[in-house]
ZADO-1210 file (C-alpha; in nm, 4 decimals, padded with zeros to 6 digits):
<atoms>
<atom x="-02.2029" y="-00.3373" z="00.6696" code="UNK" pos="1"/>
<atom x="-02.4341" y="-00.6331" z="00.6777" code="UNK" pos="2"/>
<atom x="-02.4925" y="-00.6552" z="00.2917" code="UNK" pos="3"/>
<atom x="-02.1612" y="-00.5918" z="00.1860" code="UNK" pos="4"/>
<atom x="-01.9830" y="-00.8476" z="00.4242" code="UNK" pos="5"/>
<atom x="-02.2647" y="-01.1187" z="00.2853" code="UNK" pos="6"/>
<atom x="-02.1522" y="-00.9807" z="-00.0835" code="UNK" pos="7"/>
<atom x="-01.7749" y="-01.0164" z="-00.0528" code="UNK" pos="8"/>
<atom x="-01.7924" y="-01.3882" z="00.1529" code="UNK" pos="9"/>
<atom x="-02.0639" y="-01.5118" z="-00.0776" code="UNK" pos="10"/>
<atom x="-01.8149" y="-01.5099" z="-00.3842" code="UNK" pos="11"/>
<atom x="-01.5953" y="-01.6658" z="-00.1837" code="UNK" pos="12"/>
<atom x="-01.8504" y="-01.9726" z="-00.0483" code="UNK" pos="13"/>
<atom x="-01.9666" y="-02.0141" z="-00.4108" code="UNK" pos="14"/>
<atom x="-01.5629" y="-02.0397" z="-00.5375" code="UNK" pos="15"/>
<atom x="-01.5070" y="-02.3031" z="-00.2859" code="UNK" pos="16"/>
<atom x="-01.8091" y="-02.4933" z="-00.3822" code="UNK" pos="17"/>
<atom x="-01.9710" y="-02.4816" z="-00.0528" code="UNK" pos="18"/>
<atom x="-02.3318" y="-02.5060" z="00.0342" code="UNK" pos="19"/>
<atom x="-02.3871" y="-02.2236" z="00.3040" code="UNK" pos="20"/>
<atom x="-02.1613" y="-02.0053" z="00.5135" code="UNK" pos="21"/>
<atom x="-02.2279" y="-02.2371" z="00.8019" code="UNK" pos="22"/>
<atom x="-02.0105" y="-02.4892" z="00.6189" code="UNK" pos="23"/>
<atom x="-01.7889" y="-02.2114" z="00.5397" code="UNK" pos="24"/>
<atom x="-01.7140" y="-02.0844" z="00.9039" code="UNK" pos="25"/>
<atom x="-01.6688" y="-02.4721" z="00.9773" code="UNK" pos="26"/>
<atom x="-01.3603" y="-02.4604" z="00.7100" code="UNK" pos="27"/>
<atom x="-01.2359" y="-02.1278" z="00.8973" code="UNK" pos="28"/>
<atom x="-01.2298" y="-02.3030" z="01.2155" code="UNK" pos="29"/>
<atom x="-01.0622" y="-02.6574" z="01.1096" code="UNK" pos="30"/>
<atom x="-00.6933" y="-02.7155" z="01.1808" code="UNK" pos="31"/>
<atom x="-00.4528" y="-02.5519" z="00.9232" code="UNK" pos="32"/>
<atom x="-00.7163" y="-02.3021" z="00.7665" code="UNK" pos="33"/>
<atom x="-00.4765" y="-02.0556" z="00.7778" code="UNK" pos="34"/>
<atom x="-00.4285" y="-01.9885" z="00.3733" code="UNK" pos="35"/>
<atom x="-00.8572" y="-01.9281" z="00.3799" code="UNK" pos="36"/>
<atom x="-00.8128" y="-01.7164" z="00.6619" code="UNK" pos="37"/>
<atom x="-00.6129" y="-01.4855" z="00.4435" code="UNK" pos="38"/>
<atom x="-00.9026" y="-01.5728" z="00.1114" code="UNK" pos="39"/>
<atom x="-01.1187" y="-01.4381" z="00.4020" code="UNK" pos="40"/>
<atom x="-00.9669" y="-01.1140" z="00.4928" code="UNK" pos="41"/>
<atom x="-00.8543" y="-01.0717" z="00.1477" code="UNK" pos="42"/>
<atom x="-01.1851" y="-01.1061" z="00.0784" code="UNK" pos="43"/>
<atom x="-01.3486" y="-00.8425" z="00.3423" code="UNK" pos="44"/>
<atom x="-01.0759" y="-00.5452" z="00.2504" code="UNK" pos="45"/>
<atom x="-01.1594" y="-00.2345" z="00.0901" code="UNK" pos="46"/>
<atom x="-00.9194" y="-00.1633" z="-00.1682" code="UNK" pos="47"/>
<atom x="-00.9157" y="00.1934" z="-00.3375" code="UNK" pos="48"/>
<atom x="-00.6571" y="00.4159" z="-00.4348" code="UNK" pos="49"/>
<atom x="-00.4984" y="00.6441" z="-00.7056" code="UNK" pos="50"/>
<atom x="-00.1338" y="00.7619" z="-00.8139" code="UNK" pos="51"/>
<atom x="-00.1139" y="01.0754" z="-00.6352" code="UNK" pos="52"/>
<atom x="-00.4150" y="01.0718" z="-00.4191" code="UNK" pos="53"/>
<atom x="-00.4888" y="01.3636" z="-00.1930" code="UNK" pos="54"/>
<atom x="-00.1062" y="01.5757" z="-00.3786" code="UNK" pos="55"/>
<atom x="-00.1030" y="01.8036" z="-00.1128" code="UNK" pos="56"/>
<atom x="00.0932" y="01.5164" z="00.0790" code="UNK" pos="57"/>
<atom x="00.3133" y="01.4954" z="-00.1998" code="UNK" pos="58"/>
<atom x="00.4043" y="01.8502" z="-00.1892" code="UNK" pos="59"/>
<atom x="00.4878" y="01.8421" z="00.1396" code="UNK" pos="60"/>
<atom x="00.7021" y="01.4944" z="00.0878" code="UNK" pos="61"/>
<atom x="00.8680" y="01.6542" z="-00.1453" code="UNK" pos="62"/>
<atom x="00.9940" y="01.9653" z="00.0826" code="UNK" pos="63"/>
<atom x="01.0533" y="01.7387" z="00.3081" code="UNK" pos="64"/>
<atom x="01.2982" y="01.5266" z="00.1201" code="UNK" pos="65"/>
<atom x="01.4543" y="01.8024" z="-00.0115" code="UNK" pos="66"/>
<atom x="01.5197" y="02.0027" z="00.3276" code="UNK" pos="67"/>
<atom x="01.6537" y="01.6614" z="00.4607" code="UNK" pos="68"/>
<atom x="01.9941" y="01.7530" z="00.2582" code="UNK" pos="69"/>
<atom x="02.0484" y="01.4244" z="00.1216" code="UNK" pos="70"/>
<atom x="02.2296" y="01.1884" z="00.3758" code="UNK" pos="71"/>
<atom x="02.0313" y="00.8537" z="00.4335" code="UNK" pos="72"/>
<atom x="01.9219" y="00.6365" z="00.3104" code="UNK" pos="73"/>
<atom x="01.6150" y="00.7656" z="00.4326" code="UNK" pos="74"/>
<atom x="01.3141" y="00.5850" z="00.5285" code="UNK" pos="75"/>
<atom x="00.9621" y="00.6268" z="00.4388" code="UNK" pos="76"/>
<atom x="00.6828" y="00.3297" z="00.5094" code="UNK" pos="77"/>
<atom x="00.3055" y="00.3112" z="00.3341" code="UNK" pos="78"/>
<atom x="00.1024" y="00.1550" z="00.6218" code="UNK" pos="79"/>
<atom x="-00.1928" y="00.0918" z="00.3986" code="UNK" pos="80"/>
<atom x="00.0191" y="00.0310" z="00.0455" code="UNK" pos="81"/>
<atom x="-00.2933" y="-00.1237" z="-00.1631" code="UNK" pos="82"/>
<atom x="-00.1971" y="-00.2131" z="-00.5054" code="UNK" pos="83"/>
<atom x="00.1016" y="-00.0328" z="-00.4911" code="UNK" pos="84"/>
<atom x="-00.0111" y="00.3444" z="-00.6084" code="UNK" pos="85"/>
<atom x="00.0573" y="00.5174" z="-00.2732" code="UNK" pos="86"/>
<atom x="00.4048" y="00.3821" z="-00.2450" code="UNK" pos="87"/>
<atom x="00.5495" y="00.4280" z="-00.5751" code="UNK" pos="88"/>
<atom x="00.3637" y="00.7628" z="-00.6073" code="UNK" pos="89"/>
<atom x="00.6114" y="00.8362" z="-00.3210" code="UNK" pos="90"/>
<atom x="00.9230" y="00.6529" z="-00.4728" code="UNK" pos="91"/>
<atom x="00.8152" y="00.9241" z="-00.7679" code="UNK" pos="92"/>
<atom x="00.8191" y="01.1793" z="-00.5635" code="UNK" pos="93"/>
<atom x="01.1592" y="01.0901" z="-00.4009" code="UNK" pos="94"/>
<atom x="01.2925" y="01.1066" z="-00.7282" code="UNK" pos="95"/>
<atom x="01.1829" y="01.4495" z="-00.8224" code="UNK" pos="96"/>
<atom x="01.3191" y="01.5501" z="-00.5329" code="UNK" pos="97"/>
<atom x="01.6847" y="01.4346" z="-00.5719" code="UNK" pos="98"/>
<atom x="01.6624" y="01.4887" z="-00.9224" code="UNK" pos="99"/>
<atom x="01.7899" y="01.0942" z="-01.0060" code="UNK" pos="100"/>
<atom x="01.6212" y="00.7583" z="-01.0245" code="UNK" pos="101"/>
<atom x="01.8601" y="00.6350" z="-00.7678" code="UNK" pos="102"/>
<atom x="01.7890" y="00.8642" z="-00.4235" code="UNK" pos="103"/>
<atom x="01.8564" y="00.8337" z="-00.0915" code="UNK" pos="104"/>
<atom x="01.5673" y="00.6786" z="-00.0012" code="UNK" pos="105"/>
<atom x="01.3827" y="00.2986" z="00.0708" code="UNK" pos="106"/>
<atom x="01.0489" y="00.2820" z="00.0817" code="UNK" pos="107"/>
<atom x="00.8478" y="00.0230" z="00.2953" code="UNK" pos="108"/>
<atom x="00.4786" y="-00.0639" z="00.1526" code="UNK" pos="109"/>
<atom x="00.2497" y="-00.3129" z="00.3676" code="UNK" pos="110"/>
<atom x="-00.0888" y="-00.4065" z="00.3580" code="UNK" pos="111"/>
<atom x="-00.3058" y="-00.6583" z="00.5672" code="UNK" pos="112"/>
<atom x="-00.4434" y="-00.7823" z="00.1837" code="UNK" pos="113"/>
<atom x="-00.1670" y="-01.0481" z="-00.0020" code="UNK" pos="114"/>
<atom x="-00.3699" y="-01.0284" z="-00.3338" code="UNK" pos="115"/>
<atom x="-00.2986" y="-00.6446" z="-00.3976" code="UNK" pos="116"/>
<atom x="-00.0062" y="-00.6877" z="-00.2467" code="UNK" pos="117"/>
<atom x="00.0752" y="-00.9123" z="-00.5743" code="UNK" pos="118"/>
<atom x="-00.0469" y="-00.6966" z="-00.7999" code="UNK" pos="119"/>
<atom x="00.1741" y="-00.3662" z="-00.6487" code="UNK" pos="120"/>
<atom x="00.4888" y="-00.6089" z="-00.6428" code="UNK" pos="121"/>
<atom x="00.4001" y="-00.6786" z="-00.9855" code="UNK" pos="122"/>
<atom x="00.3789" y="-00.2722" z="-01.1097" code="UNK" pos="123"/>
<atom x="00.1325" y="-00.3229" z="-01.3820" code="UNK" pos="124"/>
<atom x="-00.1175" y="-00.1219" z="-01.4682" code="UNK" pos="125"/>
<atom x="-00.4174" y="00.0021" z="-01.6909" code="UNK" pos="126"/>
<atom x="-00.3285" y="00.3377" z="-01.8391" code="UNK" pos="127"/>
<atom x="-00.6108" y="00.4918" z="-01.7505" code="UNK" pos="128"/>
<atom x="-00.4223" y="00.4491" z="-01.3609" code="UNK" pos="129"/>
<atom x="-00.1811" y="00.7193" z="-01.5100" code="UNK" pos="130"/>
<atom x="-00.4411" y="00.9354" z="-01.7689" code="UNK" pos="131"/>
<atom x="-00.3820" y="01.2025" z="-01.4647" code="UNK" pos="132"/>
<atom x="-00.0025" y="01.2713" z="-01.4830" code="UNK" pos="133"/>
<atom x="00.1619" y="01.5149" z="-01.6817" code="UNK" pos="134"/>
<atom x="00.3554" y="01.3904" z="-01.9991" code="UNK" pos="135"/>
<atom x="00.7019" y="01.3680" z="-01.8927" code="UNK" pos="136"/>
<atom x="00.6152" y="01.1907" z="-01.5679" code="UNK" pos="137"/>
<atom x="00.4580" y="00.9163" z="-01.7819" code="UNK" pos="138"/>
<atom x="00.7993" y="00.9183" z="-02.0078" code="UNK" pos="139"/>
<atom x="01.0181" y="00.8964" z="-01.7152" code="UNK" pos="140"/>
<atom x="00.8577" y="00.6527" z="-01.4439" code="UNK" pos="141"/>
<atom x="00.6277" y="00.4050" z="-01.6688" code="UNK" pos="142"/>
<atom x="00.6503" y="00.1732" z="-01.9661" code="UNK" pos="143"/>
<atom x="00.4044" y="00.1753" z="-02.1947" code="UNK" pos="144"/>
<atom x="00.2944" y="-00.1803" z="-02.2992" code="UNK" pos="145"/>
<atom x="00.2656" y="-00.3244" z="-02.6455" code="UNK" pos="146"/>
<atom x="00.0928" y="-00.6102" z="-02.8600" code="UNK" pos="147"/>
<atom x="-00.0640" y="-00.8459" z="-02.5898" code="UNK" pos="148"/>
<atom x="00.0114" y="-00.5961" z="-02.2886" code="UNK" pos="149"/>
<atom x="-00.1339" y="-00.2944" z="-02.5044" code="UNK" pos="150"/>
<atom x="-00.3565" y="-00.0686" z="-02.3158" code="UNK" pos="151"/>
<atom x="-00.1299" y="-00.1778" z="-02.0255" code="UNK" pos="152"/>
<atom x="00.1876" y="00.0195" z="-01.8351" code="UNK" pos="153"/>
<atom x="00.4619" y="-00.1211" z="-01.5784" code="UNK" pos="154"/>
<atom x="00.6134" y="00.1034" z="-01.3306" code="UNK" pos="155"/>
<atom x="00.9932" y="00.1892" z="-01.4188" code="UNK" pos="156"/>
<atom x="01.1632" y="-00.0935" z="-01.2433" code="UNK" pos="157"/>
<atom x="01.4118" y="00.1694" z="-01.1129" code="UNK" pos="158"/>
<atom x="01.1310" y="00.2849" z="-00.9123" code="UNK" pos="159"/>
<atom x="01.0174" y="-00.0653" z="-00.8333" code="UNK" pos="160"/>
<atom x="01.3713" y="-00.0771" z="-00.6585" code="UNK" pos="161"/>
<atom x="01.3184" y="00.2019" z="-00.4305" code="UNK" pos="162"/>
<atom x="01.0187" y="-00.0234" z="-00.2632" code="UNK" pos="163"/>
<atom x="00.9572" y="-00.3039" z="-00.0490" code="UNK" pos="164"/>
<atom x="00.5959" y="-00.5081" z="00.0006" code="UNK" pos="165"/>
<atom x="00.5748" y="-00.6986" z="00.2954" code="UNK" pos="166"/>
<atom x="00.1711" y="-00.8261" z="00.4558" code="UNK" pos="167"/>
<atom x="00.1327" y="-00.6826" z="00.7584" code="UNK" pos="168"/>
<atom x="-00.1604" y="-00.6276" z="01.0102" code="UNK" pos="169"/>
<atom x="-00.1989" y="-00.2925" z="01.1592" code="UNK" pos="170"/>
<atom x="-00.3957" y="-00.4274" z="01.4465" code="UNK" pos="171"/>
<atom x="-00.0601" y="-00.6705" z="01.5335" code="UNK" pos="172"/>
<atom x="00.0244" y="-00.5854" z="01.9293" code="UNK" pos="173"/>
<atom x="00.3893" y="-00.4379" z="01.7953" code="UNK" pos="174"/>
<atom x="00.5738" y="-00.3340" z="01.4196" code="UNK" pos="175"/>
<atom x="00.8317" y="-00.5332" z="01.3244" code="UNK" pos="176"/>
<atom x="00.9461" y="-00.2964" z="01.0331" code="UNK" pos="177"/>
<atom x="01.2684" y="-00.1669" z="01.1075" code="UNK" pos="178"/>
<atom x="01.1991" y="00.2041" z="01.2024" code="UNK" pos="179"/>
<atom x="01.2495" y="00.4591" z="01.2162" code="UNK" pos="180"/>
<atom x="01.1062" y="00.6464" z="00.9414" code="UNK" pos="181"/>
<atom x="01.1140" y="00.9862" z="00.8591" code="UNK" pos="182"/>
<atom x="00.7803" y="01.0414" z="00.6803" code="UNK" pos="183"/>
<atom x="00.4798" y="00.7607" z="00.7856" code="UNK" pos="184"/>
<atom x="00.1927" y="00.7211" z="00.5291" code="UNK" pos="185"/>
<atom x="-00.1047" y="00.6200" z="00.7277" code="UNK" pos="186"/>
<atom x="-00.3793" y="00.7189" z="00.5052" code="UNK" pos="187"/>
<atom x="-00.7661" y="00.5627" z="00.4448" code="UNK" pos="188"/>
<atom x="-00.7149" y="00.3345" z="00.6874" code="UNK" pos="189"/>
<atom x="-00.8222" y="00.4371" z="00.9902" code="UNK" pos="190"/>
<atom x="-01.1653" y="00.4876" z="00.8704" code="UNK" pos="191"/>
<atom x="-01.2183" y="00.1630" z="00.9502" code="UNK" pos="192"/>
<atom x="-01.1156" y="00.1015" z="01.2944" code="UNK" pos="193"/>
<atom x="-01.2994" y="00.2154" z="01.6044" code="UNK" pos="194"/>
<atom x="-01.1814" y="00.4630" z="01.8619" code="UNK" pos="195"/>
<atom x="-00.9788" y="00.2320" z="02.0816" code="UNK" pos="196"/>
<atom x="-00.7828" y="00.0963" z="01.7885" code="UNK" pos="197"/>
<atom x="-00.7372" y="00.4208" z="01.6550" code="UNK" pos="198"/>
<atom x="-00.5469" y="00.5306" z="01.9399" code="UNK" pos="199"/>
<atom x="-00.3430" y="00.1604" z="02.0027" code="UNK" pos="200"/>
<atom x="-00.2250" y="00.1856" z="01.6458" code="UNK" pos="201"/>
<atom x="-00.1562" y="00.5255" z="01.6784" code="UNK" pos="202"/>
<atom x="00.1099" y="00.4604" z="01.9597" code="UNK" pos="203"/>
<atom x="00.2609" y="00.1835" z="01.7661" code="UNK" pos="204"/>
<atom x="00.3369" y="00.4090" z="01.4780" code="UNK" pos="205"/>
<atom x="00.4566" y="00.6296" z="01.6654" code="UNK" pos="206"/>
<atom x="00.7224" y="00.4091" z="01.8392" code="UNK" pos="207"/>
<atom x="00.8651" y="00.3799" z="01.4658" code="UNK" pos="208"/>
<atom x="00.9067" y="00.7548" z="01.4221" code="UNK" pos="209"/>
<atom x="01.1905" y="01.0294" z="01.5613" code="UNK" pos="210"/>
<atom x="01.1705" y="01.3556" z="01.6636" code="UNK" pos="211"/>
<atom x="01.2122" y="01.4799" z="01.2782" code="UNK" pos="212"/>
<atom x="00.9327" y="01.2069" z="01.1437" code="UNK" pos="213"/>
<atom x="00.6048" y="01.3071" z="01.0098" code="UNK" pos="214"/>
<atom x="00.2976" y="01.1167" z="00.9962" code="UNK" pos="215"/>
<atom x="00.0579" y="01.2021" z="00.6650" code="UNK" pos="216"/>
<atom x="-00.2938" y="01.1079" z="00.7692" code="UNK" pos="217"/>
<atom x="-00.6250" y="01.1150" z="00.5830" code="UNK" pos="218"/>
</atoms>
């Protein structure tokens, strides 16, 4: 990953204005570098998602929620929530499954990135994000922008609602989230940890889960 680490830090060493990443890792290690150790791993994540990636999982949400009977609220976490598709593709799905934009359900979203973490609070999006839905779905769950925001969309704030964004690192020695949750969504993250991580993170999720939960993986 040698070029693309020196890609992703070099924009960020020529937005400071500094002369080599010598200089650079001098910054990171001064006293209260803490907001450019967040530039830093903001800078290093790999961000890529899609409403409705992988639908099989949505399916299978969806059965889910609706052989749960109702109840709750019920509580569903995105591990990995990126700029907010993942989450409120699940907030979507809730919905279809209680047939209301008001169902049993809160959904946490948290990433280790605060940027897209911004941008999913936020719920805007190119419409070419939702070219892949059916009709109706685009009726019911997103606003179509006009004049300046043409060419633009913002997620139904009813949906927005349903979902919380908090940062969080997946590699932190315990979860402070709240569990537990009945469905987990740990997905195109793992990828990118090594075996012993794999399985620490693996035992932290599953001290947020019950004997009912299920953990969607890809």
């Amino acid at each position: 990953r040698r070029h693309m680490v020196y890609g992703r830090l070099a924009r960020r060493v020529r937005a400071l204005g500094l002369s080599d990443f010598g200089v650079y890792l001098d910054r990171l290690d001064a006293d209260g570098a803490d907001a450019e150790w967040q530039a830093f791993t903001n800078a290093l994540t790999t961000n890529l998602t899609a409403f409705f990636r992988e639908p099989h999982h949505f399916e299978r949400l969806h059965a889910q929620l609706q052989a749960s009977g109702g109840g709750g609220p019920l509580r569903l976490w995105s591990c990995a929530a990126c700029t907010g598709e993942e989450p409120y593709s699940m907030a979507i799905t809730a919905c279809e499954a209680f047939g209301t934009l008001s169902p049993p359900v809160r959904i946490l979203a948290t990433d280790i990135d605060t940027q897209v973490l911004a941008t999913a609070r936020a719920g805007v999006y190119g419409v070419d994000r939702i070219a892949g839905l059916d009709l109706d779905m685009r009726r019911r769950y997103f606003q179509r922008g006009t004049g300046p925001n043409e060419g633009r969309c913002r997620v139904n704030p009813a949906l927005q609602a349903l979902v919380e964004f908090r940062p969080l690192n997946l590699l932190e020695p315990r979860y402070d989230v709240g569990g537990p949750f009945a469905a987990v969504f740990c997905r195109h993250v793992m990828i990118y940890f090594h075996k012993p991580t794999h399985s620490g993170s693996l035992s932290r999720l599953v001290t947020q889960m019950d004997a009912g939960s299920l953990l969607y993986t890809g």
